[in-house]
C-alpha atoms as one frame of an Amber mdcrd trajectory, in Angstrom:
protein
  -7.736 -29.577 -45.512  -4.205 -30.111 -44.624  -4.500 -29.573 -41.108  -4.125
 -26.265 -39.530  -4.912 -27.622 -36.673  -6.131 -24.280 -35.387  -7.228 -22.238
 -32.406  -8.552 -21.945 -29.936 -10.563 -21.693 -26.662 -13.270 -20.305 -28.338
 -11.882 -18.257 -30.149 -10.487 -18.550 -31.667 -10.559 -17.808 -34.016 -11.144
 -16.919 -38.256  -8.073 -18.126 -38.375  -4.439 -17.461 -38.931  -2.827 -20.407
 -39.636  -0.595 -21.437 -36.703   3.117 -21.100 -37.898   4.798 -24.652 -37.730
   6.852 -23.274 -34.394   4.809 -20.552 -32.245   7.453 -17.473 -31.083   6.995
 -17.133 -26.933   7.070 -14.311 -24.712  10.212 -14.327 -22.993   9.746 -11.213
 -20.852   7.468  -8.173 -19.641   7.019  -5.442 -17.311   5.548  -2.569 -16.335
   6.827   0.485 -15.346   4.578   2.871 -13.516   7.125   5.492 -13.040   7.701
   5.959 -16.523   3.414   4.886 -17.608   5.557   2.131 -19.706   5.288  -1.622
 -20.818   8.336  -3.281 -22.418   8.401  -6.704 -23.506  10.468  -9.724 -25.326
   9.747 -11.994 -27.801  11.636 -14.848 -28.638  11.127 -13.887 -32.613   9.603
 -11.320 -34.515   6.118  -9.961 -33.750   3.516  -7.488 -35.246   1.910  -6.329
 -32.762  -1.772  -4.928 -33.086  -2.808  -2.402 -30.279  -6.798  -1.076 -29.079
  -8.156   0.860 -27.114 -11.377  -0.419 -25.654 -13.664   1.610 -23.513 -15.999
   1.092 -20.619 -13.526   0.149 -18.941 -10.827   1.552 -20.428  -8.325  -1.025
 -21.826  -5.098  -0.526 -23.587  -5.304  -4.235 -25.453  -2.163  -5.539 -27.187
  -2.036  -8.568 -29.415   1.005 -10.508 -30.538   0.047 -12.599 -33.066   2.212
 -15.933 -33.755   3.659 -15.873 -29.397   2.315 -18.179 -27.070   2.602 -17.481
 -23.110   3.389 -21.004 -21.766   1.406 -20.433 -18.759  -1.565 -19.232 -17.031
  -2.684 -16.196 -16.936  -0.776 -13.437 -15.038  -2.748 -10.651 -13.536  -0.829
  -7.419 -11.799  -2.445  -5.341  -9.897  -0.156  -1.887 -10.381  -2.790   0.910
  -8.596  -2.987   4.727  -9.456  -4.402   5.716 -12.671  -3.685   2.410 -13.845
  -5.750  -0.640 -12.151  -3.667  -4.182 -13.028  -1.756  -5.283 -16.548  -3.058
  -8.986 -17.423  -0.822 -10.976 -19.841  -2.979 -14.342 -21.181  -2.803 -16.904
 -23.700  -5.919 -15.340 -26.277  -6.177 -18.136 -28.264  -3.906 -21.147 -29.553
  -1.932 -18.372 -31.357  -2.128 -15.441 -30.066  -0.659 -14.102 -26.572  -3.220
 -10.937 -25.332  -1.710  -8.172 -22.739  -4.156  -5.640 -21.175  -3.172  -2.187
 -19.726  -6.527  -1.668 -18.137  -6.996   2.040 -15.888  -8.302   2.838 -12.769
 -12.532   3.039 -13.267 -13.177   6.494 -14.541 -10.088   7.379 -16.489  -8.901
   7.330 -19.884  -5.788   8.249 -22.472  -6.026   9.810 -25.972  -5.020   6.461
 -28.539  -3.134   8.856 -30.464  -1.199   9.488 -27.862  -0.432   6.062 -26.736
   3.044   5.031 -28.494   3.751   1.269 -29.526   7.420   1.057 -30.935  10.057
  -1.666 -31.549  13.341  -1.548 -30.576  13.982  -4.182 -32.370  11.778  -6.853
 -34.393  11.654  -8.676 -30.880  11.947  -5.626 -28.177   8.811  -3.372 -28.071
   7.512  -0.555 -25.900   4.440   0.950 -24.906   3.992   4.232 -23.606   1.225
   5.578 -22.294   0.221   9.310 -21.727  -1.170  10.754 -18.282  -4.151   9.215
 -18.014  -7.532  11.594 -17.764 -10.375  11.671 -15.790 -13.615  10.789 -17.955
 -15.186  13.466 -15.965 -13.274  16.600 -17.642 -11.736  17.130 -14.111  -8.064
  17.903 -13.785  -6.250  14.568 -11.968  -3.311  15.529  -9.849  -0.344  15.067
 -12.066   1.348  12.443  -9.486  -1.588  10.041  -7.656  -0.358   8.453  -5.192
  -0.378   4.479  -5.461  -3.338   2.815  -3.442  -2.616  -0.444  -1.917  -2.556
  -3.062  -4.182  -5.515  -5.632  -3.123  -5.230  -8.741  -5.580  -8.547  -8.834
  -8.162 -10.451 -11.334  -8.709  -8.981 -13.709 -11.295 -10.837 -13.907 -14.853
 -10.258 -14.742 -18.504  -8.989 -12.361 -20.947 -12.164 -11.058 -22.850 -11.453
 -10.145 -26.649 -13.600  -6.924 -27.985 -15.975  -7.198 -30.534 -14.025  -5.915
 -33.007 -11.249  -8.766 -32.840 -13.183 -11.488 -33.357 -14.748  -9.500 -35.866
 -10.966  -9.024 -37.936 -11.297 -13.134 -37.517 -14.187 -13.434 -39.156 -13.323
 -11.449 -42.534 -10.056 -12.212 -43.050  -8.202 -15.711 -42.614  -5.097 -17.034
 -43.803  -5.174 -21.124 -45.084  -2.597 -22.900 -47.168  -4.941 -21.992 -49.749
  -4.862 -18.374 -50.245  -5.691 -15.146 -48.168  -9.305 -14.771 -48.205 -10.679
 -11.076 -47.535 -14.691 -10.982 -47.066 -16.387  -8.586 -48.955 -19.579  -6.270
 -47.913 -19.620  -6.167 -52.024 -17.928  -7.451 -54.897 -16.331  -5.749 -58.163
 -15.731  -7.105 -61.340 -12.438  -9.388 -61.769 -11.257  -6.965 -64.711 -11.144
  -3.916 -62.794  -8.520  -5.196 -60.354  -5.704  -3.329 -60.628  -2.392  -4.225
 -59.050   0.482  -2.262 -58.330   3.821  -2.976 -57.023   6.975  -0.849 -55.106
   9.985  -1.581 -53.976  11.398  -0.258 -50.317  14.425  -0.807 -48.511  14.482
  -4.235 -47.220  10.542  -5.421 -48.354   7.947  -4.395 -50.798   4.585  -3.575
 -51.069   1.912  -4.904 -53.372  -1.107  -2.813 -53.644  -4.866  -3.741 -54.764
  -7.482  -1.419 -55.827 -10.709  -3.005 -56.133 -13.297  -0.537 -57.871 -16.907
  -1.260 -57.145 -15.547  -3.368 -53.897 -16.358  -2.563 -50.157 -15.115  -4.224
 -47.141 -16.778  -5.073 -43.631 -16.596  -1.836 -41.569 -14.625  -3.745 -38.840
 -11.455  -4.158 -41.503 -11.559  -0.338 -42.856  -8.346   1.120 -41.808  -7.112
  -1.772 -40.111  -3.415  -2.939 -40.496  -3.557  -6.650 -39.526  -0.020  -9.130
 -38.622   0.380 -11.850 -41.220   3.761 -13.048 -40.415   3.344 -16.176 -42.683
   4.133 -17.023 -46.440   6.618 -13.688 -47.085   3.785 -11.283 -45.866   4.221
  -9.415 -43.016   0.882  -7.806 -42.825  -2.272  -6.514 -45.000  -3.254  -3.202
 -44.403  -7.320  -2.239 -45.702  -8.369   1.167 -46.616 -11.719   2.538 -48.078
 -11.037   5.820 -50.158 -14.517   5.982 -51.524 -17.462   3.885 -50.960 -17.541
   2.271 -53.782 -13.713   1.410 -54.135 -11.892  -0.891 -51.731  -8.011  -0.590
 -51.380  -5.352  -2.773 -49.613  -2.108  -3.235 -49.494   0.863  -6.458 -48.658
   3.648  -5.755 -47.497   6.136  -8.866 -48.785   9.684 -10.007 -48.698  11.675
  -8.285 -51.529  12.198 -11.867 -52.674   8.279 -12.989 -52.858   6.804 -13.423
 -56.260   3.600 -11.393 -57.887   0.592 -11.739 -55.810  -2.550 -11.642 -58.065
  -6.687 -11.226 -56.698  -9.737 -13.029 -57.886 -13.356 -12.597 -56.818 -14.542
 -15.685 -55.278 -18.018 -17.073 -55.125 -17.564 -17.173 -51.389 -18.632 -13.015
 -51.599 -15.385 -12.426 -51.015 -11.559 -11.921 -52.285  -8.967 -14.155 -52.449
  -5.320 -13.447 -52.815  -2.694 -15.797 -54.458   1.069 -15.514 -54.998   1.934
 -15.905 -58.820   2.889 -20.060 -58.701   0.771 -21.035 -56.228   1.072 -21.011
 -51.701   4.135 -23.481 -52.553   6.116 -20.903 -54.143   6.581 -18.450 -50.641
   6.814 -21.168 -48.342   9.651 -20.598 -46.482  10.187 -17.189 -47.270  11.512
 -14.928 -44.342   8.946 -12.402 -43.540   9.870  -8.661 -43.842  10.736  -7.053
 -40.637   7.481  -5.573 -38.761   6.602  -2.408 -38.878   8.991  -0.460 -35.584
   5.400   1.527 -34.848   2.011   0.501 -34.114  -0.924   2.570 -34.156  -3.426
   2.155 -31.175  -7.008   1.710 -32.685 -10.146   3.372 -30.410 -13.101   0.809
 -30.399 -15.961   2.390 -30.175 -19.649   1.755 -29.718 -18.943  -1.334 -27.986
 -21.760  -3.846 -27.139 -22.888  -5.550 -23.736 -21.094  -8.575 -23.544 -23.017
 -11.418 -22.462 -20.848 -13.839 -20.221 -23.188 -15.857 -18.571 -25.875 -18.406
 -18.647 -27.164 -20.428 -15.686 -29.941 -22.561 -14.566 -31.286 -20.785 -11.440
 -34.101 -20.618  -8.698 -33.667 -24.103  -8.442 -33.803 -24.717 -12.309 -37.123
 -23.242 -12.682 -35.354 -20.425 -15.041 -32.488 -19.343 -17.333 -30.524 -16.832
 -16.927 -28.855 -14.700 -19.310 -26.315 -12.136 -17.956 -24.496  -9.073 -19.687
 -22.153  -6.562 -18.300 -24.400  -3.963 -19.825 -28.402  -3.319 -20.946 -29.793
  -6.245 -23.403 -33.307  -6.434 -24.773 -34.192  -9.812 -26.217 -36.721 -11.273
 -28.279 -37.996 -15.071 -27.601 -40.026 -17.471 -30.299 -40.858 -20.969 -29.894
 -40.831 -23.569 -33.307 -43.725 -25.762 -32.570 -42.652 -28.615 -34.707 -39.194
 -28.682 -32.670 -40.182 -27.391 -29.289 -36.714 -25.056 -30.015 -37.214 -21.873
 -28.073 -34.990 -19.187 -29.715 -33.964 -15.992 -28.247 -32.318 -12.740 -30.267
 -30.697 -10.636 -28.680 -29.648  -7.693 -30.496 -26.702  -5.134 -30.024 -24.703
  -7.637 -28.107 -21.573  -9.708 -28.044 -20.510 -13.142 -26.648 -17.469 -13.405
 -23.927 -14.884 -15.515 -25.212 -15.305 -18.214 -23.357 -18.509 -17.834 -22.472
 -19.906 -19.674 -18.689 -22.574 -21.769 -19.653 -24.997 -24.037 -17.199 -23.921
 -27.652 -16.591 -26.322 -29.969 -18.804 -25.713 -33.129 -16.710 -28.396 -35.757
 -15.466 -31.550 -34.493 -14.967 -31.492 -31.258 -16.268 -34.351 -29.490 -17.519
 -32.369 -28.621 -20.529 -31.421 -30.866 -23.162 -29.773 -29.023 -25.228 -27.924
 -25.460 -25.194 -26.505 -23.711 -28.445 -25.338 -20.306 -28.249 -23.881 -18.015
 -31.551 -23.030 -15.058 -32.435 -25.094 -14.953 -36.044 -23.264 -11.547 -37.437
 -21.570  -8.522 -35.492 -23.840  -6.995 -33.646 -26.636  -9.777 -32.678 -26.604
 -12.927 -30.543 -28.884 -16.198 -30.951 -29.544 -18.190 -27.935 -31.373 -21.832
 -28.863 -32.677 -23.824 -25.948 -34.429 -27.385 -26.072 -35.978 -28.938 -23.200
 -35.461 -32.164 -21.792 -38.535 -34.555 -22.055 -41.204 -33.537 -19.469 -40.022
 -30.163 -19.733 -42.201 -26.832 -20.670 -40.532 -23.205 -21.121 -42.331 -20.031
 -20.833 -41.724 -16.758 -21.330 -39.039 -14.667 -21.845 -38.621 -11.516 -19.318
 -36.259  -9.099 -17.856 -35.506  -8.695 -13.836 -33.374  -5.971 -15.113 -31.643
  -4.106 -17.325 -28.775  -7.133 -17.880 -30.449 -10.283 -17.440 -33.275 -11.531
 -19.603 -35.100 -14.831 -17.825 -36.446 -17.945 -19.532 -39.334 -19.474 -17.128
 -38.206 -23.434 -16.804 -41.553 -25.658 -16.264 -40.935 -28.984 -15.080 -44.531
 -31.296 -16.297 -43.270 -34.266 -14.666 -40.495 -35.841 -11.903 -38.076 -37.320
 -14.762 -36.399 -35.700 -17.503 -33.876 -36.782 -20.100 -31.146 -38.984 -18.969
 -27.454 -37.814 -20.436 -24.091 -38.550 -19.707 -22.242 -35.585 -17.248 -20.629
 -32.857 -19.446 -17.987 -30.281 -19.523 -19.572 -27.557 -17.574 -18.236 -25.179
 -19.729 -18.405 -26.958 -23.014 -22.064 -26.316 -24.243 -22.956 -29.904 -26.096
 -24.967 -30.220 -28.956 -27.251 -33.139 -29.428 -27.730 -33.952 -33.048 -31.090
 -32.474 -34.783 -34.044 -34.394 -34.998 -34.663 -37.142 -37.761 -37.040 -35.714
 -40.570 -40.095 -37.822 -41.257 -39.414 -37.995 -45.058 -36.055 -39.329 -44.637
 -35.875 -43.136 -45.447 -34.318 -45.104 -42.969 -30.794 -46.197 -43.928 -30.340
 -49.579 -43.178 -32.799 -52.737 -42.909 -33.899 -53.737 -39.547 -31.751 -56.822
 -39.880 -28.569 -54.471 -39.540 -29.891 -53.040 -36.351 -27.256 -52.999 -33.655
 -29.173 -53.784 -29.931 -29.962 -50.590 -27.997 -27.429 -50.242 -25.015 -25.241
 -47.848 -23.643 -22.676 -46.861 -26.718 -21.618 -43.575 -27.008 -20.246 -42.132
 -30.186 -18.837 -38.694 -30.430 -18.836 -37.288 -33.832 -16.724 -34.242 -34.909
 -16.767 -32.214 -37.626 -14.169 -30.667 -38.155 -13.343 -26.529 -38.241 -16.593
 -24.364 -38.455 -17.265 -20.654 -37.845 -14.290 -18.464 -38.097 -12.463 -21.353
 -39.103 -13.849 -22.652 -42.397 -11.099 -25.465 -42.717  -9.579 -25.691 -46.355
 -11.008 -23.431 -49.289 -10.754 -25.823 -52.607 -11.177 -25.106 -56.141 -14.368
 -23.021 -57.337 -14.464 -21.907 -53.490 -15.742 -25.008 -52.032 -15.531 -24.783
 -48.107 -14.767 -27.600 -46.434 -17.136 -27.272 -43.922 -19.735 -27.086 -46.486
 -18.522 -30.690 -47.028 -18.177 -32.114 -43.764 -21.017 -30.889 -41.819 -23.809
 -32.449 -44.210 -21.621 -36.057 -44.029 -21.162 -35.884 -40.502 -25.240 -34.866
 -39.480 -26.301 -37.607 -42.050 -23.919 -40.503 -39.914 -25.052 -38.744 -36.334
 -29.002 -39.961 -37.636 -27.800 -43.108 -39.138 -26.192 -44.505 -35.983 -29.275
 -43.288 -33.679 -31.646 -45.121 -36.468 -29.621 -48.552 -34.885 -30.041 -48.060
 -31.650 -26.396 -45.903 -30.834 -26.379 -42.690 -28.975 -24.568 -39.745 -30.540
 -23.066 -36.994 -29.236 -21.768 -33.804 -31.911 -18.805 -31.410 -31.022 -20.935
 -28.828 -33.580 -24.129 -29.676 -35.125 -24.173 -26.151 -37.182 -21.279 -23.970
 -38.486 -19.884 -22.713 -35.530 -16.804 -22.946 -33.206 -15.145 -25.520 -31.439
 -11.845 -25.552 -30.098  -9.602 -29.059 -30.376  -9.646 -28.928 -26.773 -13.132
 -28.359 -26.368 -14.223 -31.136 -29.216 -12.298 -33.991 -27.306 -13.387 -32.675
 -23.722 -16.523 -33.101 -24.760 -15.813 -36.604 -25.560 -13.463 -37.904 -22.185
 -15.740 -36.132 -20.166 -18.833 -38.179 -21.495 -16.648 -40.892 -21.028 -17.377
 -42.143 -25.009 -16.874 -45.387 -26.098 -15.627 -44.505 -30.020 -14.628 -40.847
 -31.541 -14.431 -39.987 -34.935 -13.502 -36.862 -36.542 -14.718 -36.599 -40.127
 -12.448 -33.808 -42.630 -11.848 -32.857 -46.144  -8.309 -32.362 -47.134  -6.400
 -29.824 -49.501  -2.958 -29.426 -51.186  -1.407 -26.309 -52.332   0.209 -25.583
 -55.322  -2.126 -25.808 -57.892  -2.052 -29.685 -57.507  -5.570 -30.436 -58.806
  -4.292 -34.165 -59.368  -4.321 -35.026 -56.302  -7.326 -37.315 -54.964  -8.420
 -39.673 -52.579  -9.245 -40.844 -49.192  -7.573 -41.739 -46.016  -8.168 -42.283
 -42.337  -6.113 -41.517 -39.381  -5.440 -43.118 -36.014  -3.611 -42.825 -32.946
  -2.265 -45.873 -31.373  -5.445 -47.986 -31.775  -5.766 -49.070 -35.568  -8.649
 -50.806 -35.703 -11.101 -48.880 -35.618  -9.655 -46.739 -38.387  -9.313 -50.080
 -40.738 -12.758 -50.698 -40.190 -13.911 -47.891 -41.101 -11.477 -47.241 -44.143
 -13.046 -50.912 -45.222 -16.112 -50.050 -45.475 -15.900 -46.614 -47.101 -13.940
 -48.459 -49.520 -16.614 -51.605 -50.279 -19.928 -48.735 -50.343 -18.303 -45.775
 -52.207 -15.933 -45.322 -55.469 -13.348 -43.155 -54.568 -10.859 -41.332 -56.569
  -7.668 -42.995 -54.834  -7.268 -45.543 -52.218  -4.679 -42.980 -49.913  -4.808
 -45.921 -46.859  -4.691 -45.906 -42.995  -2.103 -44.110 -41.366  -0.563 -42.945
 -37.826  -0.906 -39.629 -36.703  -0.428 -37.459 -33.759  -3.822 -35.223 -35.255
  -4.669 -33.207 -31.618  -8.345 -35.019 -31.659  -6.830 -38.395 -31.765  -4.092
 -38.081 -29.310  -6.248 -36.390 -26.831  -9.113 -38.774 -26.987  -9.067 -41.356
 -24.256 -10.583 -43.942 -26.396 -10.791 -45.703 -30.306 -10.541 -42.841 -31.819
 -10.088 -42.131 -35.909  -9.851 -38.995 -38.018 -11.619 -40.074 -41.442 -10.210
 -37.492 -44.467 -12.869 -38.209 -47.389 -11.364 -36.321 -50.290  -9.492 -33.373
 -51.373 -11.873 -29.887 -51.896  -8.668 -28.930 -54.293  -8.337 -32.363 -56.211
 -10.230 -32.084 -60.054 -12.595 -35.585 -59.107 -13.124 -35.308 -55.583 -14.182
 -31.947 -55.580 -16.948 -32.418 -58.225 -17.768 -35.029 -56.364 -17.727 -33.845
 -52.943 -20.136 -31.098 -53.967 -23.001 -33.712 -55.049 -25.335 -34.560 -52.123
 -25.764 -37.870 -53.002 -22.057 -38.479 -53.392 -21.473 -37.374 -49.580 -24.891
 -39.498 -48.454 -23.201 -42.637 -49.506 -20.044 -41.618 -47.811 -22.133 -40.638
 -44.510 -23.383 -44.197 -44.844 -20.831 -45.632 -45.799 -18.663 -44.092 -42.136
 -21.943 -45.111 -40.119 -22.018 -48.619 -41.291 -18.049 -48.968 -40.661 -18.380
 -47.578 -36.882 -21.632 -50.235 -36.538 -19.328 -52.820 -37.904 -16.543 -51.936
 -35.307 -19.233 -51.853 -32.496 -20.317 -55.563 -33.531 -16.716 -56.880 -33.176
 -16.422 -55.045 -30.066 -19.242 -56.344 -28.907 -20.106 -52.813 -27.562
C-alpha cells in the first residue's frame, strides 16, 4: 500500500486519497436577507452540491478542507430551518442548507459560483411550499429555539460516488456496471485556456447509475475533476480535466470489473503538478428516490429484543444458519446513517457479536450472534420503522467480554472450521489467561488499500492472512479481538478505539504495500513500530526464520495513525508489495500467505512468552 492513511468516521469513505496537507475552512455565513451562503477556503476547492429531499437539504461538499472543530449547527428560522457545517469524513468538510419542514427550491435554480478558486457563493431561490400553496414572499423569522445536536448524515448517493470511483497512488479506478473491449477505447484530447481536457469513450461500457452525469472533485495528481456521462446504453463517456502541463492519460480494463486510468509514465510523472483551477460554477444535483435510513440499533425491554430503527418504512427478512447460530436480517430499500448508533456489547450481553453492512446500494445486512446461553426468535415489526429481534435468555450467564466502544460495533473472529489442522503442536501452547490481542486489517470496503499489478487488491491479501493468525492465536489459548473480520469499513480512529477501550495487551496491524511508477522491482517485507520496538523485532524475526521473502526491508519507526494511537505494544507488519514482480505472484498463492499468517501468530506468541503475558 503506501499508506493513504485514509478516512474516516465511517465513512468514509471509497476513497480519495488525502492530499499530503488538507486545505481548511477559514470562514462562512449565511445570509438570510439575501437566501445566501458565502464561504472561504484556505486553498482551492471543487465543490460538489445536492439536493436531498424529505427533508429538504441543500448539501455542499468540499472535498480536500477540513473544519478543525466540532460541528456547528445554526438555527436561521423562516423558510430556512438551521445551516450545519461538519467535518464529513477525514477529508471532506460537509455544509447543509436544510428548509423549514414542508418547503422546497428548484436545484436548477440554486446557484453555486466562485469568486475566486477559494471564495464561493450559494444562492438560493424563494423557497416553495411542497403543498403547491403560494408562501408569502417575506415570512417573518420565528424565534430561533436551538435543535437538537446530531451528526451530519451523508445521502445515499455519496457514499455511493465512494464506492465506484477512488483515487490511490496507483491509478484512478472507475467501477463498471459492464466492461468493453480494451481496443475500442478511444481517447481524445483538447486544449483550453489555462487546463485541458482528456476525453474517454468506452463503447460497449456502462457505469453505476449513481456516477451517470456526475462531475466529481479530484484535486490530486494534475486532475481537477472527472466528469461521467452515458450517451447511449451501451457506450460510457468521461472526461479529465488536467493541468495543461500533465502528460497523456491512457485506460485499461481491469479484472477488478472495472476501469483504470493511468498518466502516460506512470502516478510518478504528475506528482506535484498544480491542479487546474476549479470549475467557477457548480451544478446542484436532485437526489431522488431516497431510502429510509436506518440509524439505530439497541438492546431494549430489558435486552429481551433488538431494535432496528429507520427514519422511514423498512420491511425485513430474518434467516438463521444452523451450523453458526448467525441470525441474518435483509433489509431491502434502505441505507445505513453514517455513523450509525449501535447497542453497547459489554459484559453480559445477550449479544456476542454485531456486524452491520451495507451489501450494494439499495439493501442492508444485519448479522447478529448470541452470546452463550442465548436463543433469538423471530423477526417482527411494532411498526412501520422498527423491525424487532425477540432476545431469549436460556440461562443466568452469558459470554464474558471486555467493555467496548459503544459506538464501535466489534467483530469477534469467525469460528474455527473442523477440517482445518491445528497449527502448532500442543507443546507450543501458550497457558490460557487473560491476553488480549487486537488484530487489524487494514483498509476494507470503500477503501480497498493499494491496487497492484494484474489488479490484485490489497485487501484481498490481508484479510485471508490476518483471519488465518486471529484462529491461530485462539488455537493457544489467546483471545482475539478483529477491527473487521469481512471487507468492510473501519475508520483509524475506530480500529484503535476498539483496541484502548478493550484495554488490549498487544495490537498489530497487518498491510500490503505498493510503489508507483511502474517500479515492479521493488520487493520485500517490513514492520513498523511506534516507540516500543520489540514487539515489532519479534515479529519481523520470526516472519523472517518461517517464510522466504523477496527482500529483508527491516524494522522501522513510524508515526502510522494505528501505532501512535494505540496505548500499548503495538506494530504495523507490511508483508510485501501487491506492485513488486515476486511478491505479488506470491502474495496471490494461499499457501504463500498461510505461512506468513503463521509465521505473524507464532512471532506475537513468542513476544507474549518473553512478556510473560
Amino acid at each position: 500500500m503506501r499508506f493513504h492513511w485514509l478516512l474516516l468516521t465511517i465513512l468514509s469513505t471509497l476513497l480519495f486519497a488525502l492530499p499530503a496537507q488538507a486545505g481548511r475552512l477559514l470562514f462562512w455565513r449565511y445570509e438570510n436577507n439575501q437566501n445566501r451562503l458565502i464561504f472561504t477556503t484556505d486553498s482551492r476547492v471543487q465543490p460538489r452540491a445536492q439536493l436531498i429531499p424529505n427533508p429538504t437539504r441543500i448539501v455542499l461538499d468540499l472535498p480536500g478542507i477540513t473544519l478543525g472543530r466540532s460541528t456547528v449547527d445554526q438555527t436561521i428560522g423562516g423558510t430556512i430551518k438551521s445551516v450545519r457545517v461538519g467535518q464529513f469524513n477525514a477529508q471532506t468538510t460537509r455544509l447543509v442548507i436544510e428548509l423549514a419542514p414542508g418547503y422546497t427550491v428548484d436545484p436548477t435554480q440554486v446557484k453555486v459560483r466562485g469568486l475566486s478558486p477559494t471564495q464561493w457563493t450559494v444562492e438560493l431561490p424563494d423557497p416553495q411550499p411542497i403543498s403547491r400553496s403560494t408562501p408569502r414572499s417575506n415570512p417573518r423569522p420565528t424565534r430561533p429555539t436551538p435543535p437538537p445536536q446530531r451528526p451530519l448524515t451523508p445521502p445515499r448517493s455519496s457514499s455511493q460516488e465512494n464506492n465506484n470511483f477512488q483515487i490511490t497512488r496507483n491509478g484512478l479506478f472507475v467501477r463498471l456496471d459492464k466492461q468493453g473491449e480494451n481496443r475500442d477505447i478511444l481517447v481524445e484530447d483538447r486544449e483550453e485556456k489555462d487546463a485541458k481536457t482528456i476525453q474517454f469513450t468506452l463503447p460497449g461500457a456502462s457505469f453505476p447509475q449513481s456516477l451517470i452525469d456526475q462531475t466529481l472533485a479530484v484535486n490530486e495528481y494534475g486532475v481537477s475533476d472527472i466528469k461521467f456521462e452515458q450517451p447511449q446504453p451501451s457506450q460510457g463517456r468521461l472526461t479529465l480535466r488536467v493541468a495543461k502541463d500533465s502528460p497523456g492519460w491512457q485506460a485499461y480494463y481491469s479484472r477488478l470489473g472495472g476501469l483504470v486510468l493511468l498518466p502516460q509514465g506512470g502516478m510518478s510523472a504528475v506528482e506535484g503538478l498544480r491542479t487546474p483551477n476549479p470549475s467557477s460554477e457548480v451544478t446542484v444535483s436532485p437526489v431522488k428516490n431516497q431510502n429510509p435510513t436506518i440509524s439505530i440499533i439497541q438492546l431494549s425491554d430489558n435486552n429481551s429484543q433488538l431494535l432496528i430503527q429507520a427514519d422511514g418504512p423498512i420491511r425485513g427478512e430474518g434467516s438463521i444458519d444452523r451450523r453458526t447460530g448467525i441470525f441474518e436480517i435483509r433489509i431491502p430499500q434502505a441505507q445505513l446513517a453514517e455513523p450509525i448508533q449501535g447497542p453497547q456489547l459489554g459484559r453480559n450481553s445477550p449479544i456476542y457479536q454485531l456486524k452491520v453492512s451495507q451489501v450494494n446500494t439499495d439493501t442492508v445486512v444485519i448479522q447478529v450472534r448470541p452470546s452463550l446461553g442465548v436463543r433469538l426468535g423471530g423477526l417482527r415489526q411494532p411498526n412501520s420503522q422498527t423491525l424487532s429481534l425477540e432476545v431469549r435468555s436460556l440461562q443466568a450467564t452469558t459470554t464474558t467480554r471486555p467493555p467496548t466502544d459503544p459506538t464501535t460495533i466489534p467483530v469477534p473472529p469467525p469460528p474455527k472450521t473442523p477440517s482445518q489442522p491445528t497449527p502448532f503442536p500442543p507443546g507450543t501452547q501458550t497457558p490460557r489467561g487473560r491476553v488480549l490481542v487486537v488484530i487489524d486489517p487494514g483498509h476494507g470496503g470503500k477503501d480497498p488499500g493499494a491496487i497492484g499489478l494484474g489488479g490484485l487488491r490489497e485487501v484481498d491479501v490481508i484479510l485471508p492472512i490476518s483471519l488465518e493468525v486471529s484462529q491461530i492465536l485462539q488455537q493457544q489459548g489467546v483471545q482475539v479481538m478483529l477491527t473487521r473480520n469481512a471487507d468492510y469499513f473501519v475508520s483509524l480512529q475506530g480500529r484503535t478505539a476498539l483496541a484502548n477501550r478493550a484495554r488490549a495487551d498487544i495490537f498489530v496491524s497487518i498491510h500490503a504495500n505498493a510503489v508507483g511508477g511502474g517500479r515492479s522491482n521493488v520487493n520485500g517485507m517490513e514492520t513498523f513500530y511506534t516507540g516500543n520496538r520489540q514487539l515489532a523485532e519479534v515479529i519481523h524475526r520470526s516472519i523472517l526464520r518461517n517464510v522466504t521473502v523477496a527482500r529483508d526491508r527491516g524494522v522501522k519507526s513510524s508515526r502510522f495513525y494505528v501505532l501512535r494511537t494505540s496505548r500499548m505494544p503495538a506494530a504495523l507488519v507490511e508483508v510485501g508489495f501487491v506492485t513488486g514482480s515476486i511478491d505479488n505472484a506470491r502474495l496471490r498463492d494461499s499457501g504463500y500467505r498461510s505461512q506468513m499468517a503463521r509465521a505473524i501468530a507464532q512471532g506475537i506468541l513468542d513476544y507474549i512468552r518473553q512478556k510473560g503475558l
